[in-house]
Steps between C-alpha positions, in 0.01 A plus 500: 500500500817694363674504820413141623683359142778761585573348812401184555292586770214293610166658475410610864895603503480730209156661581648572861856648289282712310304627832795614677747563279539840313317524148838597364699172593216298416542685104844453513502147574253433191744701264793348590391192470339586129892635433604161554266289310538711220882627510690322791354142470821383706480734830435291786334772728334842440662817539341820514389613150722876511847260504367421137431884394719663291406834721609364861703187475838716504345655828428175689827378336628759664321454850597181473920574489433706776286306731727184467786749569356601817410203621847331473651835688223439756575162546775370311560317227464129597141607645271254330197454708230704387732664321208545166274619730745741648571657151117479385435684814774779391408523165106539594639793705745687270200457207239633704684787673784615238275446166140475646446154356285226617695176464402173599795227605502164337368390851135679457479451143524104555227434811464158569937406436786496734690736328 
């Protein structure tokens, strides 16, 4: 199973991921984690596969200036609690309402770690 060597998941765990979770994720997860075996043998966690293309990483580079921008307005600078999450949550909004893109935070695309 793809997704269970992706993740790390146990068996029951992974079957149950790919039950509830959206196809789309679930193929994400497995090509990001194929990126890194074969190009980024040194990233720690998997990231959503359209940071790596050529075609939208300048967008979600993008999203990304601006979400962290927002949230430090919102709640200042020396917020640090949550403060990924926050900006995930931002940049999962700008994406999906400014460019129409489905992006998935480093938080989905790792089940099973406290990221």
């Amino acid at each position: 199973m793809r997704l269970r060597r992706a993740t790390g998941l146990k068996v029951l765990e992974a079957r149950k991921f790919l039950q509830t979770e959206p196809p789309l994720l679930c193929q994400r997860i497995v090509q990001a984690h194929e990126f890194r075996l074969a190009k980024a043998p040194l990233r720690r966690s998997l990231r959503d596969p359209i940071e790596d293309d050529p075609a939208t990483a300048p967008i979600v580079a993008q999203a990304y200036l601006k979400a962290e921008a927002f949230v430090d307005e919102r709640f200042g600078k020396d917020y640090r609690r949550y403060r990924d999450r926050s900006v995930w949550r931002e940049v999962e909004r700008i994406l999906r309402d400014e460019h129409q893109i489905v992006w998935f935070s480093p938080g989905r695309m790792n089940p099973g770690s406290t990221i």
